[in-house]
Structures are given as structure tokens and as C-alpha cells.
C-alpha positions as CSV (number, residue, x, y, z in Angstrom):
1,X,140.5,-116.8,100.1
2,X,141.1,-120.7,98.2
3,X,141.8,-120.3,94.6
4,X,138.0,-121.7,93.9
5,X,136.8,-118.5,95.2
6,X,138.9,-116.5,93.3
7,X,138.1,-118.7,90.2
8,X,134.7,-118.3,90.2
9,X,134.7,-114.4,91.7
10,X,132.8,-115.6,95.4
11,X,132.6,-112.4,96.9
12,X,131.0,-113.7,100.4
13,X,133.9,-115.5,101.2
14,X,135.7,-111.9,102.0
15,X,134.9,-110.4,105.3
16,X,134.4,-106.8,103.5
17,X,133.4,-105.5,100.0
18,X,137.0,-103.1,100.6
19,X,138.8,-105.7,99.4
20,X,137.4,-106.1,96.0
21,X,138.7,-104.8,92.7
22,X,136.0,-103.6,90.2
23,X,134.1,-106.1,91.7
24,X,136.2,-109.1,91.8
25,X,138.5,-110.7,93.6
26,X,141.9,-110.3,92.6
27,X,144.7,-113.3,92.7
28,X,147.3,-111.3,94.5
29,X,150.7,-113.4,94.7
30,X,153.7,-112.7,96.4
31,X,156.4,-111.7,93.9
32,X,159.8,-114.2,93.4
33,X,162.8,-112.7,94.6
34,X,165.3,-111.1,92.2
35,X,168.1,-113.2,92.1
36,X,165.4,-116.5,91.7
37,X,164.4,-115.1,88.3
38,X,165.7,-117.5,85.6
39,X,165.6,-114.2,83.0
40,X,167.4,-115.7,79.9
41,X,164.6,-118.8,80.2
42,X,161.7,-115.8,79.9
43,X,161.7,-115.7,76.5
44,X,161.1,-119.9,76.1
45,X,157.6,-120.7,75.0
46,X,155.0,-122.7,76.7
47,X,154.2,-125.3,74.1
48,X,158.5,-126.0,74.0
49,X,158.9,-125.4,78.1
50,X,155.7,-128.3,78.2
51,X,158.0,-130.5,75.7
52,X,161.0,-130.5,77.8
53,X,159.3,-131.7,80.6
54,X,157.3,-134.3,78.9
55,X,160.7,-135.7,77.6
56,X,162.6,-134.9,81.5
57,X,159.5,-137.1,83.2
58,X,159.5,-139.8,80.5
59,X,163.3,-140.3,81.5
60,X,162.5,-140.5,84.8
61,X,159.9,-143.2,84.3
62,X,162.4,-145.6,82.2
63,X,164.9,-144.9,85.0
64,X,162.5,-146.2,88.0
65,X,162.2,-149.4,85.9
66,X,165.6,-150.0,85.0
67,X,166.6,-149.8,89.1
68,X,163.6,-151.7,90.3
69,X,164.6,-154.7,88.2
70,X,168.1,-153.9,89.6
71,X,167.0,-153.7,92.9
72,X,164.6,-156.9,92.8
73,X,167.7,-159.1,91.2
74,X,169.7,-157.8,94.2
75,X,167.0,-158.4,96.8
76,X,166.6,-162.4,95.5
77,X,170.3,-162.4,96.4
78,X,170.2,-161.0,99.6
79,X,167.5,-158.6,101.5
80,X,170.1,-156.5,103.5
81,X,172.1,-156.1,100.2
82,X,169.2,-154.6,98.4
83,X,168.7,-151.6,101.3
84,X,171.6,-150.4,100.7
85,X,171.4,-150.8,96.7
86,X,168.4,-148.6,97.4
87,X,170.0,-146.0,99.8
88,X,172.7,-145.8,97.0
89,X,170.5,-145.2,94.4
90,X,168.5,-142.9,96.3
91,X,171.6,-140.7,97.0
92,X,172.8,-140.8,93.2
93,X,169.5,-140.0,91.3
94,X,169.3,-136.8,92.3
95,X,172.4,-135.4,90.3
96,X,170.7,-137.2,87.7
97,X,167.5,-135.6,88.1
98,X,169.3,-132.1,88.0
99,X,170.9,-133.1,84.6
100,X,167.7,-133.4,83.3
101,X,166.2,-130.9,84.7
102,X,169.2,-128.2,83.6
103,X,167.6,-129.3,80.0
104,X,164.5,-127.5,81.4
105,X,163.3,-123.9,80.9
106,X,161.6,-122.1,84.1
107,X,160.8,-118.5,84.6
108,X,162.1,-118.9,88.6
109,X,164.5,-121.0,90.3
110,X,161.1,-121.6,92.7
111,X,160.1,-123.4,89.4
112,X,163.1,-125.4,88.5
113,X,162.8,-126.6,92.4
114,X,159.5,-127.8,92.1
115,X,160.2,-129.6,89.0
116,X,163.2,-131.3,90.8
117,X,161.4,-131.8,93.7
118,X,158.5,-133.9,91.5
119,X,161.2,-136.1,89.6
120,X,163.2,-136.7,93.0
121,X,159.9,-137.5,95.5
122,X,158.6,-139.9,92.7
123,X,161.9,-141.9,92.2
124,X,162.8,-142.1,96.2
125,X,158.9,-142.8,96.6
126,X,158.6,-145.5,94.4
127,X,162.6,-147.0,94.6
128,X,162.1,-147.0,98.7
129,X,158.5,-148.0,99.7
130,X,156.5,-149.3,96.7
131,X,159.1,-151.4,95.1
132,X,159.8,-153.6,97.8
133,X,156.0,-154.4,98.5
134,X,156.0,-155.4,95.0
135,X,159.1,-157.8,94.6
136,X,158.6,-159.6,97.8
137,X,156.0,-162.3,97.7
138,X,152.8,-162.3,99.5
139,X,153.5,-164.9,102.0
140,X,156.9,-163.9,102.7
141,X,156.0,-160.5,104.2
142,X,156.1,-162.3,108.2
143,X,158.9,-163.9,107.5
144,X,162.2,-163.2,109.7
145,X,164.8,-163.5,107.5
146,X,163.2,-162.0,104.0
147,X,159.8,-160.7,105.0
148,X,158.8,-157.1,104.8
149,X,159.7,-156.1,108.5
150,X,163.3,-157.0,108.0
151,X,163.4,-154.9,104.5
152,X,162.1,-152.5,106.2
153,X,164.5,-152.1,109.2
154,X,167.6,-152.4,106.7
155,X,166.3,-149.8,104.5
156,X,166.2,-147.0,107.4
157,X,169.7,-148.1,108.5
158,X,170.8,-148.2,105.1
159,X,169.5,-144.6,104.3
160,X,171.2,-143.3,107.8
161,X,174.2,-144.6,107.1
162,X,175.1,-144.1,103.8
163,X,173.2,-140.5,103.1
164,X,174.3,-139.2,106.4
165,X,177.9,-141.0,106.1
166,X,178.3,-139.1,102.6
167,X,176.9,-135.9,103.7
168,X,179.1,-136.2,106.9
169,X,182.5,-137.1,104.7
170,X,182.1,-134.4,102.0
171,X,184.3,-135.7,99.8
172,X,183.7,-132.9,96.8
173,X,184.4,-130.0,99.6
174,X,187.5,-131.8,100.9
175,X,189.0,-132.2,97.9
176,X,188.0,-128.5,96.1
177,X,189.6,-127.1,99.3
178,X,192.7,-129.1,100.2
179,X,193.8,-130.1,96.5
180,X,192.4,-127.4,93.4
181,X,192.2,-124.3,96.0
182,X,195.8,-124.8,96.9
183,X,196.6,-125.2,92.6
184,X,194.4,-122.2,91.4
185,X,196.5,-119.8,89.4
186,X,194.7,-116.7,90.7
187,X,192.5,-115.1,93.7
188,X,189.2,-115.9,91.9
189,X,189.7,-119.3,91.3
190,X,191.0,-120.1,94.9
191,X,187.8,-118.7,96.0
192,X,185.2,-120.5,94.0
193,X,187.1,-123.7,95.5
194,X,186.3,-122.4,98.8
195,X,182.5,-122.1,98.5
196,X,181.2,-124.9,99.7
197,X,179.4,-127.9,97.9
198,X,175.4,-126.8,96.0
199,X,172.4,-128.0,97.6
200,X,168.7,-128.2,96.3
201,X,165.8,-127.1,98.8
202,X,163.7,-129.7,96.7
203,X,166.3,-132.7,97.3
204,X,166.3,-132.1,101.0
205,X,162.6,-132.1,101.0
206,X,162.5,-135.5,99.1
207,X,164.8,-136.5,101.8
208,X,162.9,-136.2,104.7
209,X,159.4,-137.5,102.9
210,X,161.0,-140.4,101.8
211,X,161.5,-141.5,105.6
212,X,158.0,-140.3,106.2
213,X,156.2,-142.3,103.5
214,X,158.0,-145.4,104.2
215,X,156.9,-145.2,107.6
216,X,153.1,-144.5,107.0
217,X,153.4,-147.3,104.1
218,X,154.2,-150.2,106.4
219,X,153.0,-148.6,110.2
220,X,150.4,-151.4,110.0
221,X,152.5,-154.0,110.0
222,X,155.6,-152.6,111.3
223,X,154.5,-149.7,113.9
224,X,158.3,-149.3,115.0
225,X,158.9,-147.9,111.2
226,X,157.1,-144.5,112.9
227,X,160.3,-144.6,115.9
228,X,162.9,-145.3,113.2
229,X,161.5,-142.6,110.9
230,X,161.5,-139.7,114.3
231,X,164.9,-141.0,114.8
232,X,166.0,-140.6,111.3
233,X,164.4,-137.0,111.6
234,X,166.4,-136.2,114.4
235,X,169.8,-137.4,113.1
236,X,169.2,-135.5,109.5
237,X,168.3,-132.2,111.4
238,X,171.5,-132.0,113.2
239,X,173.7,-133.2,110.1
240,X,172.4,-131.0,108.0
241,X,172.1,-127.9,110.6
242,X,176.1,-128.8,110.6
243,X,176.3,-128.9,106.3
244,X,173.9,-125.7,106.2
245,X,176.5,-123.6,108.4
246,X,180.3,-125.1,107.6
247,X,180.1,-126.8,104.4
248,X,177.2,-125.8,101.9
249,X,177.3,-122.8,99.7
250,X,174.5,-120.3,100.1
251,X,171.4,-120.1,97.5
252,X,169.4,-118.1,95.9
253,X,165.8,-116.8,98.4
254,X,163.3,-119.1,97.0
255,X,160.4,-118.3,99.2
256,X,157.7,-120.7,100.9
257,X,157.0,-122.5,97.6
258,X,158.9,-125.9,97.9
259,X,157.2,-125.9,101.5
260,X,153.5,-125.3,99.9
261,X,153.9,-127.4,97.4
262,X,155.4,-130.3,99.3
263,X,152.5,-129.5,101.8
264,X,149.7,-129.7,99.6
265,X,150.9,-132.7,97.8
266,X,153.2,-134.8,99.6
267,X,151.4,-135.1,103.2
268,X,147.7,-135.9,100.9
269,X,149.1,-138.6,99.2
270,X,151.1,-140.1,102.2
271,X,147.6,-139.8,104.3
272,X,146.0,-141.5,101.6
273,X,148.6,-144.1,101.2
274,X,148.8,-145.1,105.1
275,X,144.8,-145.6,104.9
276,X,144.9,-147.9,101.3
277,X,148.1,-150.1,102.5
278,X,146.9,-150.1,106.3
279,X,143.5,-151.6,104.9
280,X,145.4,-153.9,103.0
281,X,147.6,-155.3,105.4
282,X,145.2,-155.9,108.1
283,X,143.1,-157.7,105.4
284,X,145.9,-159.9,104.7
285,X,146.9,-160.8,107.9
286,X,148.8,-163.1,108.9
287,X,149.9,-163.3,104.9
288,X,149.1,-167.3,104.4
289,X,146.6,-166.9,101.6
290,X,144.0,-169.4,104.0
291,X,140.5,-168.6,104.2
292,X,138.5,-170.5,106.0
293,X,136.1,-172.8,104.5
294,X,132.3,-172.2,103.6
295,X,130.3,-172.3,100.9
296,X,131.2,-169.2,99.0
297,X,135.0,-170.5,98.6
298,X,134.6,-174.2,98.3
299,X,132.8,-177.5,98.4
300,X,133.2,-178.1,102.2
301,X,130.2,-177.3,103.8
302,X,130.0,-180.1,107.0
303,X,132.7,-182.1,108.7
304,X,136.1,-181.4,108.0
305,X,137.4,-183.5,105.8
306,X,141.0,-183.2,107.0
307,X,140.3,-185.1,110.2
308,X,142.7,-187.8,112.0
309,X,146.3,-188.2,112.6
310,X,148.8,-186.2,110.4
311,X,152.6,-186.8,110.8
312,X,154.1,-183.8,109.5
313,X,157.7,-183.4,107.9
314,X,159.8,-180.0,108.5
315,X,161.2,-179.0,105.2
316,X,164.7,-179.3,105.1
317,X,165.5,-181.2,108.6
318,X,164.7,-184.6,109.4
319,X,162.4,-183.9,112.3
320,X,158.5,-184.7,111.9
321,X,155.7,-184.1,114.3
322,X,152.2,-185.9,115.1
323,X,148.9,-183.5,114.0
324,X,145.8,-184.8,115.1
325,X,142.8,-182.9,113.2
326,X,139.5,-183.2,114.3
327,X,136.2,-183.5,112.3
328,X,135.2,-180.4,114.4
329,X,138.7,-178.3,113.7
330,X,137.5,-175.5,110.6
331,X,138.7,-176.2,107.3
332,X,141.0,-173.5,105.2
333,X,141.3,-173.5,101.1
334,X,143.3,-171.2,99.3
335,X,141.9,-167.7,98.3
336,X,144.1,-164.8,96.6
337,X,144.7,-161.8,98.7
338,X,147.7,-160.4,97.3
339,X,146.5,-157.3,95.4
């Protein structure tokens, strides 16, 4: 039964009138797990619990802007720089996000994950696909050398590399076992060195959706983005399969939540995001800002009044080229399709 049914008490939509309660419907949830209860945050009350988070998200918002106009500085200097700016940044903000959310009060870890998990997707969302559609001009988006399509590419190798290269390396483990375990000055102490690094459910989530929406943002336009992001898939599920067995620390049982969540959220807006930017790039094709002439855009209604021979320079080299246009031969003005 949906949780309209239950809200309004629609007693059809159960198969049998056994099920009810007094007459209603009851919202039966499954319980959180013991060791997921947060029980020294119980006592925290709405109105303050609200604050924190209004404060956590506002922090979050001032840090997308401050690394997109990083990133965009970068990215004039060079476009494969500026992947791996974002595949750094992508890896470090979500230490930062647990910092702020540590200054957060939930009643379950299930809830602390799923305010990670918002804070996370929305940075990696925004810092991977949406920023780079918005610093790169319009009519550079076909272009070989600092269009979309080569962002794009970089950006997956950039995120493979250096997220899977770090995860690989372990360098927090390595050290904790081979250099404080061996200096503890007691049992308990040489042991906490030998549990393994922490891991969020919610971060590995915003991991893989990150590769999803960047592929389902530019698949009209770049259709080998869907490939890259199976690949990517592939390569994370056996890297972390390795992390989750040898070198990750074990976590409290958080239930289907993150999954439901993510679910319901994540793979709606993604669907609705492929069909808005899909729309928008097939408009826009081939990215030139032409439109051809008529007499909604412009004055040229008859012959075309670029006709005859046009010798045309090539920017930059000496070489020129002979253009005949004739009086037959469609005129183009300039129209605005950059959103």
C-alpha cells in the first residue's frame, strides 16, 4: 500500500478488510537495527535538529560555488587539467561533508546516511555534470580539443584513475598498520590500528550515481559516455568487493534505506535530466548559433544576399580558400540557443 493510501485511510487498495486496524490502515515500518540507533541524539529537538541542517546545507551550497569557480579558472587553462581538479575534489568533499554532518543530530545512523548521502550526490552532481555544461561556451561543445565530448572522456578517466588509484593505495590503512600498530603501548590500541579504514554506504552510493548521471547528462551528444559509465561500473564493483573484504572496517546494519532513498530520488531526477538535456542538445545541434533565414528572424526574405565569390582566410595560418555562394544557397543569421 503507497503512503497516499495510507494518508488518506483508502481501504480498497487492500485485498482484505483483515488487514485493517479499527478501521484504518496502519503505517507499519520496519524497525532500525540496535546498534543504528543514535540514542544520545534522542533527546535533540526538532525545531534545533531542522537548524543544524539548514546551516550543514547552506555550507554545502557556498562550497559548490567556491570549486566551480576553481574548476572553471582551471578548465580556461587546460580541459584535461580541470577532470582531474574535479575527480580530486570529488574524492575530498566527502570527509568534508562528514564534518558537517557529525555537527548533525539524527535519531539513526540510517538518518545521518541519508543526510550524507544528499550533501555528497548534490556536490558530485553538480561539480561533475552541470558545471562543465555551464563554463564551456555554446559553440565550443563540438570542438576537438575543448568541446564537451573531450571533458567528458577526461572526466571518466580522471574519476577511474584517481578514486580507484586512492582506494587501491590505501594509504590511511598502510600506515595505521605498518607504522602506529607496531608503536601502540598496549593490546587495545594495536587493535584499533588494525581495523581497517571507515566507509559510508551513502558515499559509495554517490559514487556510482555520479557516473550514472554524467552519462545520461551528455548520452545525446556523446552516446559512448553510456560504455565508459558500464565500464566504470565494472572496475568499481571489483575494487570495492576487494576494500569491502581486506581493508574496510565493518558497519553498523543500516537496512534498505540508503537503497530506497537513492531509488526514489536519484534514478527520477537522472530520467528527468537525460529527457531535458537530450531535448536541448538535439535542438542545438550542431552548436553554431545559425538559423536559417526567414521572416520570423530577419529581413531576408528573397535572394540571398551573400551571393558570389568569397575568398576566405583560416584564422591563424596563411592559407585562404575560394567560396562561391549562390543567390539560390539559404541564408543563416544569428539566433540564441544557448539556454
Amino acid at each position: 500500500v503507497g503512503k497516499h493510501a495510507v494518508k488518506k485511510n483508502i481501504t480498497s487498495k487492500l485485498g482484505d478488510d483483515k488487514y485493517l486496524f479499527n478501521g484504518r490502515i496502519l503505517d507499519v515500518k520496519e524497525p532500525e537495527e540496535p546498534s543504528a540507533i543514535r540514542w544520545h541524539d534522542l533527546n535533540e529537538s526538532g525545531r534545533d535538529r531542522r537548524r543544524q541542517q539548514i546551516f550543514t546545507i547552506l555550507t554545502t551550497l557556498a562550497a559548490i560555488v567556491v570549486i566551480s569557480l576553481i574548476v572553471r579558472a582551471v578548465n580556461d587553462y587546460d580541459v584535461r587539467l580541470s577532470a582531474f581538479v574535479i575527480a580530486i575534489f570529488n574524492t575530498a568533499f566527502p570527509m568534508f561533508a562528514k564534518l558537517l554532518t557529525s555537527a548533525e543530530a539524527h535519531r539513526s545512523e540510517s538518518d545521518k546516511q541519508k543526510s550524507l548521502y544528499f550533501k555528497v550526490a548534490l556536490f558530485r552532481w553538480v561539480n561533475t555534470a552541470v558545471v562543465i555544461t555551464i563554463i564551456t561556451p555554446f559553440t565550443y561543445s563540438l570542438q576537438k580539443d575543448q568541446g564537451l565530448i573531450q571533458q567528458i572522456y577526461a572526466l571518466f578517466f580522471a574519476e577511474i584513475v584517481t578514486n580507484t588509484g586512492l582506494q587501491l593505495l590505501d594509504i590511511g590503512g598502510h600506515i595505521a598498520r605498518h607504522y602506529s600498530a607496531p608503536r601502540a603501548k598496549n593490546q587495545w590500541s594495536m587493535n584499533l590500528c588494525m581495523q581497517g579504514g571507515s566507509f559510508d554506504l551513502s558515499e559509495r552510493y554517490t559514487n556510482m550515481t555520479k557516473f550514472l548521471l554524467l552519462a545520461v547528462w551528455y548520452n545525446a551528444i556523446f552516446p559512448s559516455a553510456l560504455l565508459l559509465c558500464s565500464l566504470c561500473y565494472m572496475i568499481n564493483y571489483f575494487v570495492d568487493r576487494f576494500s569491502l573484504m581486506r581493508t574496510w572496517q565493518r558497519v553498523p546494519h543500516l537496512g534498505p534505506r540508503i537503497s530506497q532513498f537513492s531509488r526514489e530520488y536519484f534514478f527520477s531526477a537522472a530520467l528527468v535530466a537525460m529527457a531535458l538535456l537530450s531535448s536541448y542538445y538535439w535542438s542545438g545541434f550542431p552548436f553554431d548559433s545559425l538559423c536559417e533565414a526567414d521572416e520570423n528572424n530577419s529581413n531576408i526574405t528573397n535572394a540571398n544576399p551573400f551571393a558570389g565569390d568569397w575568398i576566405i582566410g583560416i584564422k591563424g595560418t596563411d592559407n585562404t580558400t575560394l567560396e562561391s555562394v549562390s543567390s539560390s544557397d539559404p541564408a543563416f543569421v544569428y539566433c540564441r540557443q544557448d539556454f
